[in-house]
DRENVOGU-667418 format. One record per residue (C-alpha): residue number from 0; chain; z, y, x. Coordinates in Angstrom, 2 decimals, m for minus. Layout:
% DRENVOGU-667418
NUM|A|Z|Y|X
...
END
This chain:
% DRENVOGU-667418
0|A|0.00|0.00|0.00
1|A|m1.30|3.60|1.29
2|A|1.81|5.26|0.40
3|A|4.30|3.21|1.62
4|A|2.76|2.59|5.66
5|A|1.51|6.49|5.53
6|A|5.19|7.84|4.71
7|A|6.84|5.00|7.81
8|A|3.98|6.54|9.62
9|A|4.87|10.14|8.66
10|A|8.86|9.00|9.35
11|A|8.39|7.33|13.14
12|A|6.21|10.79|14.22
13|A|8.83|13.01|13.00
14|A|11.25|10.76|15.10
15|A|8.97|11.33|18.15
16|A|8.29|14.92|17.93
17|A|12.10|16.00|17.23
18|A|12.91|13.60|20.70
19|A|14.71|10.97|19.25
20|A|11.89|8.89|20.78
21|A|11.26|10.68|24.01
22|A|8.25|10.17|26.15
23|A|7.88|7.39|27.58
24|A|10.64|5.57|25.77
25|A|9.85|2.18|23.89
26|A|10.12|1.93|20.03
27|A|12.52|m0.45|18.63
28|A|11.00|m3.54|18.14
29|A|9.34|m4.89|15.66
30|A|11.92|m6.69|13.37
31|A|14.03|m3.83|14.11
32|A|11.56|m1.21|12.36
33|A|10.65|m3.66|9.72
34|A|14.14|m3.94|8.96
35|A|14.85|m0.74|9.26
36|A|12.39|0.26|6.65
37|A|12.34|m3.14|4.76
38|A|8.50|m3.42|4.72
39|A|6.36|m6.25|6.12
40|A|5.02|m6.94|9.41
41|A|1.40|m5.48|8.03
42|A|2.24|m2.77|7.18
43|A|4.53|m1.46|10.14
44|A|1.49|m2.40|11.76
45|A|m0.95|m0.30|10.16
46|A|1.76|2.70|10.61
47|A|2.03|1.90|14.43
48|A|m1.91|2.00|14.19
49|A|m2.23|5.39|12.93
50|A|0.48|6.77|15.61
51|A|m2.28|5.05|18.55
52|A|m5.07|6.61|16.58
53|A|m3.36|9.97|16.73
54|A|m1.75|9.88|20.35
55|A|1.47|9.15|19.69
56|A|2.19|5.56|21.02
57|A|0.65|3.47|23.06
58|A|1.20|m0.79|22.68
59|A|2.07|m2.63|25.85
60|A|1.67|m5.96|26.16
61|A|4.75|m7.79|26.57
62|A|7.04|m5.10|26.51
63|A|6.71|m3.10|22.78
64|A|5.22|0.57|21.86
65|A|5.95|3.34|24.60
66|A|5.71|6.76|23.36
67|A|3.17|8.56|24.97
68|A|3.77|11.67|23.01
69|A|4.80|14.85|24.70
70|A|6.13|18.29|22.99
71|A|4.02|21.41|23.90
72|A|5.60|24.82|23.70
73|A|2.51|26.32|22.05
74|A|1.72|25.56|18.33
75|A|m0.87|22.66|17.91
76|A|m4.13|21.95|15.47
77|A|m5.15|19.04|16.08
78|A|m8.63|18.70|16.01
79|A|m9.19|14.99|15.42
80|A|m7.41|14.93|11.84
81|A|m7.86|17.17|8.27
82|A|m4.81|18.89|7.79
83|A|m4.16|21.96|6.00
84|A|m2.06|24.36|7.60
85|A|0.65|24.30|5.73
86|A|0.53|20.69|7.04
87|A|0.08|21.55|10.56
88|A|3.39|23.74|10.04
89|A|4.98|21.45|8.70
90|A|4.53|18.73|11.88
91|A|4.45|21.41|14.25
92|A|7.34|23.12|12.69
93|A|6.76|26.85|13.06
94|A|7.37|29.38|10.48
95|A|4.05|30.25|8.43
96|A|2.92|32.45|6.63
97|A|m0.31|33.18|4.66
98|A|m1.78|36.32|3.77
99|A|m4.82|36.23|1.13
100|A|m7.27|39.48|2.15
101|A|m9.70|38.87|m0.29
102|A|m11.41|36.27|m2.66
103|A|m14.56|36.68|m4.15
104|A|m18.01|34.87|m5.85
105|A|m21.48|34.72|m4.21
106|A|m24.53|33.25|m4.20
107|A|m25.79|31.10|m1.14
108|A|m29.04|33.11|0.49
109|A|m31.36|31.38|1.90
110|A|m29.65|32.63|4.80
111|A|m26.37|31.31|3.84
112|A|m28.04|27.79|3.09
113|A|m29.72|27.21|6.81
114|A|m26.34|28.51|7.92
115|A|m24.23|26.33|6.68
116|A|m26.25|23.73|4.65
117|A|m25.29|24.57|0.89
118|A|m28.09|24.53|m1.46
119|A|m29.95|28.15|m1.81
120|A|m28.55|29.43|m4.92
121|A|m25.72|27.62|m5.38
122|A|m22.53|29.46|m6.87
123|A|m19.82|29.95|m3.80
124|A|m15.86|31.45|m3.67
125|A|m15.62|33.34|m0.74
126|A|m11.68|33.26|0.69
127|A|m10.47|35.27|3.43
128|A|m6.73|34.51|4.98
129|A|m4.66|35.62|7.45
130|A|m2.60|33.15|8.94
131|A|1.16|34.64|10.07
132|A|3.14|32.14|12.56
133|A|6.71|33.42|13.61
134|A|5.85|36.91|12.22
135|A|2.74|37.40|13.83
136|A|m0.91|37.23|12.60
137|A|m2.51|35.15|14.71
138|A|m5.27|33.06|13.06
139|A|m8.01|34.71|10.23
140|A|m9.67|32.35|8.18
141|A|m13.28|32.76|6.78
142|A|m13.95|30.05|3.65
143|A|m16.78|29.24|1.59
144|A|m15.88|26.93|m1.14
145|A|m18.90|25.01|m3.31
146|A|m17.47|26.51|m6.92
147|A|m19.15|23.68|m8.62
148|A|m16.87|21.46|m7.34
149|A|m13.40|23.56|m6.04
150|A|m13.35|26.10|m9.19
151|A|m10.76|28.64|m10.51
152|A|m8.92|29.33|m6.77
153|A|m6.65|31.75|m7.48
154|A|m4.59|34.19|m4.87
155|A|m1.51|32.17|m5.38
156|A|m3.78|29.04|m4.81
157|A|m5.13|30.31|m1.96
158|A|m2.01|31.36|m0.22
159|A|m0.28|27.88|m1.24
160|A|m3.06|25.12|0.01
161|A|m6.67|25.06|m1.89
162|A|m6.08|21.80|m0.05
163|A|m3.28|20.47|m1.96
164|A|m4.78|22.06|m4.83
165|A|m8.40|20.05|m4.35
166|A|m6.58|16.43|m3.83
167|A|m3.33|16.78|m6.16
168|A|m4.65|19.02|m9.41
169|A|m8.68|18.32|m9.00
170|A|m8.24|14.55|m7.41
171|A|m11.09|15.61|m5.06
172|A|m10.82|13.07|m2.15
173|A|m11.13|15.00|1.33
174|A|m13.23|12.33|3.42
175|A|m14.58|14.22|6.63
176|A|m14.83|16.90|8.53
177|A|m17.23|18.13|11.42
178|A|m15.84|20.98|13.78
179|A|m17.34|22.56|16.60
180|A|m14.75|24.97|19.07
181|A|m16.14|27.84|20.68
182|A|m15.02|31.17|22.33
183|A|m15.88|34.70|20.79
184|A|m14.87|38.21|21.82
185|A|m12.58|39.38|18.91
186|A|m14.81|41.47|16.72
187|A|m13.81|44.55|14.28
188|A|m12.29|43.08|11.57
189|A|m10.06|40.38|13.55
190|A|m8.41|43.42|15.57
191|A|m7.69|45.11|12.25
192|A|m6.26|41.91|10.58
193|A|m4.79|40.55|13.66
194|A|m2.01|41.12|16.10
195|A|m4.02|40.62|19.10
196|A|m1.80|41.90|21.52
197|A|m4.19|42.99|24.36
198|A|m6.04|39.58|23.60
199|A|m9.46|40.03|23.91
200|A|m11.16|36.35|22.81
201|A|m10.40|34.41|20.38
202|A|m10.95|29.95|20.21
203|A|m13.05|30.15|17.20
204|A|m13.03|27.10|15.03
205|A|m16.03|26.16|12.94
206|A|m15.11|23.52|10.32
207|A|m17.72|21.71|7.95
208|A|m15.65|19.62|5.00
209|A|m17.17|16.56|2.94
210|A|m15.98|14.72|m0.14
211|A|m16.01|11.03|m0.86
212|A|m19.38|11.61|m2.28
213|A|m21.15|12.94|1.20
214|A|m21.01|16.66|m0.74
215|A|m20.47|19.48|1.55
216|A|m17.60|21.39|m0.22
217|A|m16.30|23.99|2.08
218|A|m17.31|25.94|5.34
219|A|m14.55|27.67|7.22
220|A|m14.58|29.52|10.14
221|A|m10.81|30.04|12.14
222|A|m10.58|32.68|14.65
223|A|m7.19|32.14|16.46
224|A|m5.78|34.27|18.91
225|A|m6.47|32.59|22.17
226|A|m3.61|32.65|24.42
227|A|m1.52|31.19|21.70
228|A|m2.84|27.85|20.96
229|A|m4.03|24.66|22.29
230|A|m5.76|22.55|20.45
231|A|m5.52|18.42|20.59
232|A|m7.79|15.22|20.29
233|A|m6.90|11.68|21.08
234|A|m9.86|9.64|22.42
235|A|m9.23|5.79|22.72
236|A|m11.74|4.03|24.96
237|A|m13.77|1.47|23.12
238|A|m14.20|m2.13|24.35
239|A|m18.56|m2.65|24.87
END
């Protein structure tokens, strides 16, 4: 069951990213977490899979799961997983805060369409955010949302999670999303919105979002203050 292995997954990261697991220590074993959470073998498994897949642990055979995790003083995104950011605050945990500048409906150009790949005259809600972190605006966030399918987002929506509002009140599943990272001098409007501090570039963040159905359903660019975040992927080597 989904629920149950994602929340002992959700429970062991915590764990490792408040230290009670430090790095390089060894999970308890086993029949000590599946007692411990009085679940089966398969599904401790799949929960221990997830933490490889995201970096956390790493098996060793013979000896148990070594944490391989290690805490960075900087906030994270991790760029390997969809998250929203309340979410990322959440694991992180840094205070956040989010600032709605402006929502609005369009119509996708034929500019907008070999852009970003929505159909030419397709109805779009245009969201603009300002992320706050620790009482500073660091991150602004340029969406386009396909209306058709995310409707009715609302300031309060928008400041919540239009993520939690796509997969909890519309039941829109969230299946994948393509990102490319680049680096931009900060232009106009990010050094009126943000507190840049001096900071000149920003890590720009290009995000392309997909339901279940292969529908492109959102197009966001982040611009994030540079000198204030890393961002972090897990690659595990394949076997040829």
């Amino acid at each position: 069951m989904k629920a149950r292995y994602d929340a002992i997954f959700r429970d062991l990261r915590d764990t490792i990213e408040d230290g009670t697991y430090p790095f390089q220590s060894f999970l308890p074993s086993e029949a000590e977490l599946t007692q411990y959470y009085a679940c089966s073998h398969n599904t401790l498994r799949r929960a221990l899979g997830l933490l490889r897949e995201q970096g956390y642990v790493q098996p060793v055979h013979g000896k148990g799961v070594r944490v391989v995790f290690q805490k960075t003083e900087r906030e994270t995104f991790s760029v390997g997983q969809i998250e929203s950011f309340r979410e990322a605050g959440r694991r992180s945990h840094f205070r956040a805060e989010t600032r709605v500048v402006d929502i609005h409906h369009l119509t996708a150009t034929e500019q907008i369409a070999t852009a970003y790949g929505f159909e030419e005259g397709v109805d779009l809600t245009y969201v603009e955010r300002v992320r706050v972190i620790h009482d500073e605006a660091l991150i602004r966030d340029c969406s386009l949302f396909l209306t058709e399918v995310v409707p009715d987002i609302t300031e309060d929506i928008a400041r919540s999670s239009i993520y939690e509002y796509m997969e909890h009140t519309l039941g829109i599943t969230i299946a994948m999303s393509k990102r490319t990272i680049t680096g931009e001098r900060a232009n106009e409007r990010d050094r009126a919105l943000l507190d840049l501090d001096g900071v000149d570039y920003l890590a720009v963040v290009d995000n392309r979002t997909f339901d279940a159905q292969g529908i492109l359903i959102e197009c966001t660019q982040s611009r994030h203050r540079l000198d204030h975040f890393r961002f972090r992927d897990t690659a595990v080597r394949q076997k040829v």
